[in-house]
Jmol script that loads the backbone (N, CA, C; Angstrom):
load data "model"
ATOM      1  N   UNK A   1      30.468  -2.782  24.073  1.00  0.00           N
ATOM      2  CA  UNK A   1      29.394  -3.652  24.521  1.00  0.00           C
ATOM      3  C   UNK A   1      28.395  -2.839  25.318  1.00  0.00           C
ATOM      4  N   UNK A   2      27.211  -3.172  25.496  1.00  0.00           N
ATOM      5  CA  UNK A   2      26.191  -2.637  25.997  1.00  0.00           C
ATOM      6  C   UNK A   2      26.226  -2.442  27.605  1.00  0.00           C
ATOM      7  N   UNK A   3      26.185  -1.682  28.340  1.00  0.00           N
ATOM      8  CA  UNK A   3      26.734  -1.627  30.054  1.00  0.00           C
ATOM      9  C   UNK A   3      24.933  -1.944  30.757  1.00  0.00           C
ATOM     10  N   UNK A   4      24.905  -2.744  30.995  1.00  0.00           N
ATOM     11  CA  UNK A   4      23.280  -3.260  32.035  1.00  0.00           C
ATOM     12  C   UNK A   4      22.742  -1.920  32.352  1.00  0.00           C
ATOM     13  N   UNK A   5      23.024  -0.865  32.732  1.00  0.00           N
ATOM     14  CA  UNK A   5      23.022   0.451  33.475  1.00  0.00           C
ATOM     15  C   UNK A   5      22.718   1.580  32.271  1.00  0.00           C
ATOM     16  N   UNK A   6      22.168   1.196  31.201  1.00  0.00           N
ATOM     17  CA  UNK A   6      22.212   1.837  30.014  1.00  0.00           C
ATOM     18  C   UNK A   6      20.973   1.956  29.499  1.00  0.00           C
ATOM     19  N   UNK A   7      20.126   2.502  30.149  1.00  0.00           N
ATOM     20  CA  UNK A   7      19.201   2.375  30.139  1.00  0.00           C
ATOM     21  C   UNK A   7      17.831   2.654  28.838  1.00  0.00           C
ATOM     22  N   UNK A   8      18.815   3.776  27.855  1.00  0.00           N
ATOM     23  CA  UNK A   8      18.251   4.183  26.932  1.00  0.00           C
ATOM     24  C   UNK A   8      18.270   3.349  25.781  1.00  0.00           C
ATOM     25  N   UNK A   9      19.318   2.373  25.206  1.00  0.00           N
ATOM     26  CA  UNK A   9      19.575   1.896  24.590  1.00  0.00           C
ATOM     27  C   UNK A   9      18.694   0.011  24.632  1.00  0.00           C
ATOM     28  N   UNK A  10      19.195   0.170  25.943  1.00  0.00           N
ATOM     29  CA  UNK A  10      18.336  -1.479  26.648  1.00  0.00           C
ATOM     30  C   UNK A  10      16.814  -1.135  26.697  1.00  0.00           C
ATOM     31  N   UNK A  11      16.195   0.098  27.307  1.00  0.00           N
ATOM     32  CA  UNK A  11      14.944   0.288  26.590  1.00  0.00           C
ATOM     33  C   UNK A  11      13.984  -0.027  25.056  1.00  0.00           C
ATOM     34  N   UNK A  12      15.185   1.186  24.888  1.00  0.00           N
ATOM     35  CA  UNK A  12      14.680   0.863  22.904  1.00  0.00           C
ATOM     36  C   UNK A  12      14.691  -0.555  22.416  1.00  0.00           C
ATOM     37  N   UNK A  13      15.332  -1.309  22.636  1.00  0.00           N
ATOM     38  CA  UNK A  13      15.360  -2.706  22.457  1.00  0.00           C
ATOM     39  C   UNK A  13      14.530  -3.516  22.963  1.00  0.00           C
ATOM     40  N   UNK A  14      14.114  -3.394  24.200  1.00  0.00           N
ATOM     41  CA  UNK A  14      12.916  -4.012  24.215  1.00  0.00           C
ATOM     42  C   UNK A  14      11.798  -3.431  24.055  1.00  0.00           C
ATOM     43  N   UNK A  15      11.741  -2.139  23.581  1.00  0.00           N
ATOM     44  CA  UNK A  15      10.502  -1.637  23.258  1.00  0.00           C
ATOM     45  C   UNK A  15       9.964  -2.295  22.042  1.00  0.00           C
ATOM     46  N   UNK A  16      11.087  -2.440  21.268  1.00  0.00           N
ATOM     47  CA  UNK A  16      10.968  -3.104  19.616  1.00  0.00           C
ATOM     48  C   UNK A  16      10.671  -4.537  19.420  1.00  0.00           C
ATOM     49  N   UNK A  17      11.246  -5.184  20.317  1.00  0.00           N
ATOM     50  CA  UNK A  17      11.424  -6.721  20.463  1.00  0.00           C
ATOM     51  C   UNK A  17      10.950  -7.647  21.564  1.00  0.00           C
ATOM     52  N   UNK A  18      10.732  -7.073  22.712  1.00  0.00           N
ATOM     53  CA  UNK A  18       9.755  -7.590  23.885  1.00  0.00           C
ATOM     54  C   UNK A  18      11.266  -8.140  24.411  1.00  0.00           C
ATOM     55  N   UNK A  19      12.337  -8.438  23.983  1.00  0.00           N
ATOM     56  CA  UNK A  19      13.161  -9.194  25.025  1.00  0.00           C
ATOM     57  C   UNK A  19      13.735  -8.395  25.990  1.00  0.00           C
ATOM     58  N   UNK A  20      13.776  -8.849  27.066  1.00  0.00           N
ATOM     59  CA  UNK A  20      14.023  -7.897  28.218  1.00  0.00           C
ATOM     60  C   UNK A  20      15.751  -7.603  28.410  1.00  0.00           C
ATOM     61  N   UNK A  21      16.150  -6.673  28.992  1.00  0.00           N
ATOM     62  CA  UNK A  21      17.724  -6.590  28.692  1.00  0.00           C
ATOM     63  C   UNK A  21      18.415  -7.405  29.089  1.00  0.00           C
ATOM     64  N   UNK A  22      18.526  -8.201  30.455  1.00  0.00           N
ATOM     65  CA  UNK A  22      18.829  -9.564  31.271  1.00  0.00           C
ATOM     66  C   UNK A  22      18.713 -10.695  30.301  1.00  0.00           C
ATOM     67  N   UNK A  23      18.049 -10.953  29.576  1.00  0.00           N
ATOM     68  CA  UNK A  23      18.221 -11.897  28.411  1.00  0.00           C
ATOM     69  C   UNK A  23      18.824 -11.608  27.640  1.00  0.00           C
ATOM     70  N   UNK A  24      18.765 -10.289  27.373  1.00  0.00           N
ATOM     71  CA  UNK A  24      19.668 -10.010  25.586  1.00  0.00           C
ATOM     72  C   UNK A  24      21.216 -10.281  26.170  1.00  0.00           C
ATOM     73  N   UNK A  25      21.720  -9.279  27.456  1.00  0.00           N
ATOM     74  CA  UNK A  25      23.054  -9.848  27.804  1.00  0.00           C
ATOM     75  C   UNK A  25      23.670 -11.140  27.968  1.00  0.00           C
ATOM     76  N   UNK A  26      22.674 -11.512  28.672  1.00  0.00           N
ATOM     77  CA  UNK A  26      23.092 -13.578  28.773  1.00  0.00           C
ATOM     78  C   UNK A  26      23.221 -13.795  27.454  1.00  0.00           C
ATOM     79  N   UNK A  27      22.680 -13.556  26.629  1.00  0.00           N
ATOM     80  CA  UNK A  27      22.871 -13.907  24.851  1.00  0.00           C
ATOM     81  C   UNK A  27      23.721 -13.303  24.147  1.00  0.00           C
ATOM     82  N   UNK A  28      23.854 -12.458  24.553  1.00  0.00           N
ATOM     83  CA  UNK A  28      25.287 -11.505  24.005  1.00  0.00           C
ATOM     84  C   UNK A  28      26.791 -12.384  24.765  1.00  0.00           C
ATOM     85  N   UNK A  29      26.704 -12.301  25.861  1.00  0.00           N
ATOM     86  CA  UNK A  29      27.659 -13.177  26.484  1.00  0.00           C
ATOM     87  C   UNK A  29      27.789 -14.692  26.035  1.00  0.00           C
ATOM     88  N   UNK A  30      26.909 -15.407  26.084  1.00  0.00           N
ATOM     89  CA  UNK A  30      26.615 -16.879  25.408  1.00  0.00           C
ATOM     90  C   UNK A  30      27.623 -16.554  23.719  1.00  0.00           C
ATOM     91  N   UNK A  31      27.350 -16.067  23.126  1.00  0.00           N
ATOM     92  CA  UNK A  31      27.578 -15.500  22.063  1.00  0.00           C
ATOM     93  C   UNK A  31      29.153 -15.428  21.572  1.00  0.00           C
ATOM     94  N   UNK A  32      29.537 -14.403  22.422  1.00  0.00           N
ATOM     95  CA  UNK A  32      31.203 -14.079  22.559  1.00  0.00           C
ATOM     96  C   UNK A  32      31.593 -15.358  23.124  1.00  0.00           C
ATOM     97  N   UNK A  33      31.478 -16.028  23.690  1.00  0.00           N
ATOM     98  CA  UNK A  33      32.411 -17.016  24.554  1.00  0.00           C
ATOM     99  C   UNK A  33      31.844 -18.364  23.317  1.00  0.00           C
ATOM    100  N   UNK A  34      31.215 -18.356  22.763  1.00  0.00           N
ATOM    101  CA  UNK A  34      30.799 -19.442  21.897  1.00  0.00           C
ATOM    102  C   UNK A  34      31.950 -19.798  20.549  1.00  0.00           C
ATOM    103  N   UNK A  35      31.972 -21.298  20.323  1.00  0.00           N
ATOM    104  CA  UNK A  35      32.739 -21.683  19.385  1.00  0.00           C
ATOM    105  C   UNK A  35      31.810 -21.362  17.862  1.00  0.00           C
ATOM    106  N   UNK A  36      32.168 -20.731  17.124  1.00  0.00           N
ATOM    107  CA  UNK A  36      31.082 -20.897  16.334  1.00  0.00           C
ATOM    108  C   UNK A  36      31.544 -21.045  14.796  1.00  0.00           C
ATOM    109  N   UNK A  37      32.464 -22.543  15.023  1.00  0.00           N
ATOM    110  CA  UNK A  37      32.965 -22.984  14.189  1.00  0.00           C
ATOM    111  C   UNK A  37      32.408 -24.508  14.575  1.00  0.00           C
ATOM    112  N   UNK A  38      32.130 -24.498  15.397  1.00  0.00           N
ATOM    113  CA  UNK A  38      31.293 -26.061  15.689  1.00  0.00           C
ATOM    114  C   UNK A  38      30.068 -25.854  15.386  1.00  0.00           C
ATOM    115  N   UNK A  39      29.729 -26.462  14.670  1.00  0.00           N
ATOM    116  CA  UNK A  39      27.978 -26.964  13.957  1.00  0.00           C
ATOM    117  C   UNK A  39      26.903 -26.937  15.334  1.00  0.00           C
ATOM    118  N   UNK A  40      26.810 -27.748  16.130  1.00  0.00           N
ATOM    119  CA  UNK A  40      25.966 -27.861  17.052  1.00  0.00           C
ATOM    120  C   UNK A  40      25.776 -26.932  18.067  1.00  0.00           C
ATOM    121  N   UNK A  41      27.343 -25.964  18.345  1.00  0.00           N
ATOM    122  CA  UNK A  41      26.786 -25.126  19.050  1.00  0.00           C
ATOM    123  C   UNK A  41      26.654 -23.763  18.535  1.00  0.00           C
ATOM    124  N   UNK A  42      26.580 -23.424  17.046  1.00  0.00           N
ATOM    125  CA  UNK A  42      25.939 -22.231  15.967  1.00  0.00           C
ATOM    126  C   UNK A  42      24.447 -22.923  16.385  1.00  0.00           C
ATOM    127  N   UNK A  43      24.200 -23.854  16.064  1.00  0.00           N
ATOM    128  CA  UNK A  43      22.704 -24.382  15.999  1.00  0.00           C
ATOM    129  C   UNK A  43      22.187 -24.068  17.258  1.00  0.00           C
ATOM    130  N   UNK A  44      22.706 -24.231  18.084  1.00  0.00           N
ATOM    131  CA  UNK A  44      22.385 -23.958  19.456  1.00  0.00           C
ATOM    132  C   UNK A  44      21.836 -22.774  19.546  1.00  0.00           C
ATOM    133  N   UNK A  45      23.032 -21.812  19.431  1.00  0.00           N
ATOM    134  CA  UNK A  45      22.482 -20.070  19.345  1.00  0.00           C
ATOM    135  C   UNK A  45      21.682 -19.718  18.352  1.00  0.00           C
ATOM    136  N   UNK A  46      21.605 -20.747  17.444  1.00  0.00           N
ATOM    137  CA  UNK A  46      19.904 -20.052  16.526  1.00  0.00           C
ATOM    138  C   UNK A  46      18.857 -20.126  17.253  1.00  0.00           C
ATOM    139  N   UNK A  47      18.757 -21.653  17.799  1.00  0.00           N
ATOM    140  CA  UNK A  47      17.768 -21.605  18.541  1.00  0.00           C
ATOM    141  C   UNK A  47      17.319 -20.758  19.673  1.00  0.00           C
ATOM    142  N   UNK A  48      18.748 -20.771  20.653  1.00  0.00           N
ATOM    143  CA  UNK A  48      18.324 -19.831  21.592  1.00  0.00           C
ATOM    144  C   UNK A  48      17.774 -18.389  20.929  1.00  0.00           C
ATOM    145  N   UNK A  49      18.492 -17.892  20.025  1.00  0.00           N
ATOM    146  CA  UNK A  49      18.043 -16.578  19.296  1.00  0.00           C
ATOM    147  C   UNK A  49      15.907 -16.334  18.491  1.00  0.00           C
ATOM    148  N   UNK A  50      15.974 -17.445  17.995  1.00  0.00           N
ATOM    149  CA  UNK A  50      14.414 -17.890  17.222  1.00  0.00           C
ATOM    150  C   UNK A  50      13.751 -17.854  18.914  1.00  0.00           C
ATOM    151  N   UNK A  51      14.209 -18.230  20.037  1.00  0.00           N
ATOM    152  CA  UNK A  51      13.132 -18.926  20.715  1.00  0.00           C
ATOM    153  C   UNK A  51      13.035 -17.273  21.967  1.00  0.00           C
ATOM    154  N   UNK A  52      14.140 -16.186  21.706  1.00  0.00           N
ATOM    155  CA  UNK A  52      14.221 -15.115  22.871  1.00  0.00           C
ATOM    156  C   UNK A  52      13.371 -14.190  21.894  1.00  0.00           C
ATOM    157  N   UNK A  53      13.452 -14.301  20.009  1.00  0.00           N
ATOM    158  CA  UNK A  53      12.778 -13.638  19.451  1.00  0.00           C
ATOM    159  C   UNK A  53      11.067 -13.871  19.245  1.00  0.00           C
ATOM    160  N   UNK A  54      10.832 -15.155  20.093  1.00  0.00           N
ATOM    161  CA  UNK A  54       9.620 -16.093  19.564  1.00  0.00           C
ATOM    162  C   UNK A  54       9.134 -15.792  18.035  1.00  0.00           C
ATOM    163  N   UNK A  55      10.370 -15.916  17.211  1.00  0.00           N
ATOM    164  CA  UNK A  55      10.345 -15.999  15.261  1.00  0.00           C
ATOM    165  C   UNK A  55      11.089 -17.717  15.412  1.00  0.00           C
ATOM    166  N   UNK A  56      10.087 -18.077  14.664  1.00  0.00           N
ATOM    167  CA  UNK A  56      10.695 -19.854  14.202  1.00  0.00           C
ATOM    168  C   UNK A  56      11.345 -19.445  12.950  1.00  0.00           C
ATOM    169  N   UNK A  57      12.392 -20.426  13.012  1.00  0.00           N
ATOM    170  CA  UNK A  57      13.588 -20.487  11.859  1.00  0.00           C
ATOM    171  C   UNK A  57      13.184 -21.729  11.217  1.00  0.00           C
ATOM    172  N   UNK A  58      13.086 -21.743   9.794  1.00  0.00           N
ATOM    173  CA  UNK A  58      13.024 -23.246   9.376  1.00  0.00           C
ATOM    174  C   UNK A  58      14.531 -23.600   8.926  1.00  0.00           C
ATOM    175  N   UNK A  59      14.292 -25.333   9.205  1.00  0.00           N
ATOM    176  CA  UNK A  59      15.029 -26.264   9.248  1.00  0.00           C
ATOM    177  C   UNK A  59      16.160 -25.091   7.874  1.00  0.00           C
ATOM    178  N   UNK A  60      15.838 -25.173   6.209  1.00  0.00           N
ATOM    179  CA  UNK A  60      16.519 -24.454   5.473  1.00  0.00           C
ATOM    180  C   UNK A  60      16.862 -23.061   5.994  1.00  0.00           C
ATOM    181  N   UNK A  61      16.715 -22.210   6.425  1.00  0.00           N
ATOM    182  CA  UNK A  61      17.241 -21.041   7.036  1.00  0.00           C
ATOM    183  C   UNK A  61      17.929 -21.406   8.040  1.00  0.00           C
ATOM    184  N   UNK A  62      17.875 -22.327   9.149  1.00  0.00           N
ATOM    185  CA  UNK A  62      19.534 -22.629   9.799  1.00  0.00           C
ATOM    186  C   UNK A  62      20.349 -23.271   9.253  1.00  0.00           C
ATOM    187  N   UNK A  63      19.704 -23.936   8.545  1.00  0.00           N
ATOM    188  CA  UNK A  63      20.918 -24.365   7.333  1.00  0.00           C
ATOM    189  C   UNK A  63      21.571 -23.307   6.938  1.00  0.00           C
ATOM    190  N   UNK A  64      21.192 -22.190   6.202  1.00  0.00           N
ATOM    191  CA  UNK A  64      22.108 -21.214   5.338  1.00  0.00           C
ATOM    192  C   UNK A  64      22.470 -20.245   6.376  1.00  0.00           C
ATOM    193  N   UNK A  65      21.944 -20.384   7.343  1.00  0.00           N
ATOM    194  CA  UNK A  65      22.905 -19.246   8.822  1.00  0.00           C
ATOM    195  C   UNK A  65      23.995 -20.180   8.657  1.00  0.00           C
ATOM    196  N   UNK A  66      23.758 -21.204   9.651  1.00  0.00           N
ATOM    197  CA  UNK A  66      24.613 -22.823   9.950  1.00  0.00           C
ATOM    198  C   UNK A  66      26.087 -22.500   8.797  1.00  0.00           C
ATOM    199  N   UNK A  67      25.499 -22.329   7.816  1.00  0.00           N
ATOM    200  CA  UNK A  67      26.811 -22.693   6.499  1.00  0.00           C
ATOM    201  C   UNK A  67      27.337 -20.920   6.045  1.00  0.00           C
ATOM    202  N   UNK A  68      26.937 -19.994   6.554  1.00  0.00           N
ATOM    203  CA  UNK A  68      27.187 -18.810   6.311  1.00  0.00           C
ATOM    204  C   UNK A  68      28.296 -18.890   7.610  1.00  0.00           C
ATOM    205  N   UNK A  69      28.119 -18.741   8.742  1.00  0.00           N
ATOM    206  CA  UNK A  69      28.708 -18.939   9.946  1.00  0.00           C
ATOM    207  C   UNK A  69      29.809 -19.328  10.182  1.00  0.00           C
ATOM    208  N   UNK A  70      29.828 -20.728   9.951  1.00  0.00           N
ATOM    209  CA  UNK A  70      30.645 -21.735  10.089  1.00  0.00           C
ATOM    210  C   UNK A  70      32.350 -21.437   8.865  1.00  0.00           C
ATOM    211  N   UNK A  71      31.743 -21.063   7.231  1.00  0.00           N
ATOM    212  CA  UNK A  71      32.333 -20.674   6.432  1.00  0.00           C
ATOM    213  C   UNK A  71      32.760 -19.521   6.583  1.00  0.00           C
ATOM    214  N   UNK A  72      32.113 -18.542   7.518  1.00  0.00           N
ATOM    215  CA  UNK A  72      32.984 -16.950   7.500  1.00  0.00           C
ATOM    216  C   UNK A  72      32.562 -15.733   6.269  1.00  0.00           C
ATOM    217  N   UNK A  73      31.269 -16.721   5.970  1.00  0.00           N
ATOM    218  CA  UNK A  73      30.163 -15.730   5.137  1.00  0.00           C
ATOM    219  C   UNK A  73      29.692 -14.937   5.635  1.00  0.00           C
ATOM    220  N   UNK A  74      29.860 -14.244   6.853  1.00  0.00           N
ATOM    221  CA  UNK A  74      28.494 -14.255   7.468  1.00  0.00           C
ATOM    222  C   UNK A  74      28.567 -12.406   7.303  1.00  0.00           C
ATOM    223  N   UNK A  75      27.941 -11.803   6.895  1.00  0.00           N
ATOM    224  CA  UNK A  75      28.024 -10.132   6.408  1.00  0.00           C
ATOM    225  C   UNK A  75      27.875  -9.397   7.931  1.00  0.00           C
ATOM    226  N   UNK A  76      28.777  -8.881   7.864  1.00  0.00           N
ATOM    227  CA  UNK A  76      28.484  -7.814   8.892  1.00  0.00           C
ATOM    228  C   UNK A  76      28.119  -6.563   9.436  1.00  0.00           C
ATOM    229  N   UNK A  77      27.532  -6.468   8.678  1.00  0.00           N
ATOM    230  CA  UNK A  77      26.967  -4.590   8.359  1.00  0.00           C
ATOM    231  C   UNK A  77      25.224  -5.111   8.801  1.00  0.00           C
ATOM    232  N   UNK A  78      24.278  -4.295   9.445  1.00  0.00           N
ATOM    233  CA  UNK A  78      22.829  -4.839   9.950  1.00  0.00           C
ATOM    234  C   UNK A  78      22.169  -4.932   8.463  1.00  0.00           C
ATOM    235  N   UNK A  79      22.630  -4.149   7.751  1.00  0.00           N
ATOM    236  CA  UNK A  79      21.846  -4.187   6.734  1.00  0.00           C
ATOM    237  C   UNK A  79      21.452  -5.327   5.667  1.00  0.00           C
ATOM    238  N   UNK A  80      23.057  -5.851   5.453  1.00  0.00           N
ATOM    239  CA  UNK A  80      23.073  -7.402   5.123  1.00  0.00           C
ATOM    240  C   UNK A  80      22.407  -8.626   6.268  1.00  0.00           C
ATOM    241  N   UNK A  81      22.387  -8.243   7.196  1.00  0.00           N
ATOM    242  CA  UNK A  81      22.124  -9.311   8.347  1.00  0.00           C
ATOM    243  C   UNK A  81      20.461  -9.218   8.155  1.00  0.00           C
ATOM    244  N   UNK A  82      20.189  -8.218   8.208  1.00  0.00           N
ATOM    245  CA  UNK A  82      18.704  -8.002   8.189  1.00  0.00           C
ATOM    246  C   UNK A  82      18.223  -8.502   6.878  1.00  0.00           C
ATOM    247  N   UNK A  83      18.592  -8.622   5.690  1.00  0.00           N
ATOM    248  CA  UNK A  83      17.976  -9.100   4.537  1.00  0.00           C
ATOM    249  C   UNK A  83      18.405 -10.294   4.600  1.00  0.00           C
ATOM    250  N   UNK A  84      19.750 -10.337   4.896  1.00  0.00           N
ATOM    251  CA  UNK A  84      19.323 -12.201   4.678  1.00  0.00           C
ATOM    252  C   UNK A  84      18.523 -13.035   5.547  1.00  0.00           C
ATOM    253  N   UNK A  85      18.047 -12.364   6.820  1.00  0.00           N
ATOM    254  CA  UNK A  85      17.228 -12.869   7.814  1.00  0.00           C
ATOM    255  C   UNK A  85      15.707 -12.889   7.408  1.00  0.00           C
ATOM    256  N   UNK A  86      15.258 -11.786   6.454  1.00  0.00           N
ATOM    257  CA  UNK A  86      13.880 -11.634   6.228  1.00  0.00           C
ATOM    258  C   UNK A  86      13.627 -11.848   4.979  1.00  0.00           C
ATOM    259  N   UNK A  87      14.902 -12.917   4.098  1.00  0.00           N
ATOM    260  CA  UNK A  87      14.532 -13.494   3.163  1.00  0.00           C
ATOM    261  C   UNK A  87      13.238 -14.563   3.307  1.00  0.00           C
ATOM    262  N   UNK A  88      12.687 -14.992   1.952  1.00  0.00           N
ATOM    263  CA  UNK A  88      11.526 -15.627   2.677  1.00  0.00           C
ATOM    264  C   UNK A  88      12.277 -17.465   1.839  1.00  0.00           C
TER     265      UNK A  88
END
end "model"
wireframe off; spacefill off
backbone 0.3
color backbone group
């Protein structure tokens, strides 16, 4: 996991993304401790995620996170994560 005190890594990240590191951890933490076999609170962390990235998700794209997620679809390599995210 990422150590707050890490400065090179928590940089680059918000250099790329504007979110500041104090948010990305609360979301990383939110994250791990999250059920994310319950519907409402996957939905939850999209939102929080769409709204720390200020990128809107439509209603059909949390759907197919929502049902990727929940089912244990969900690819784990960035490379898959990243294309199915910037599908259009």
């Amino acid at each position: 996991m990422f150590q707050k005190n890490d400065p090179s890594i928590m940089d680059q990240i918000q250099k790329k993304t504007s979110v500041k590191p104090d948010e990305l951890l609360k979301l990383a933490n939110s994250v791990s401790q999250a059920n994310l076999q319950d519907e409402a609170t996957v939905r939850q962390l999209i939102a929080q995620v769409a709204k720390l990235a200020n990128k809107p998700v439509s209603k059909e794209k949390e759907d197919q996170i929502v049902n990727a997620i929940i089912n244990n679809n969900m690819p784990t390599d960035f490379a898959s994560l990243a294309k199915m995210f910037n599908k259009k």
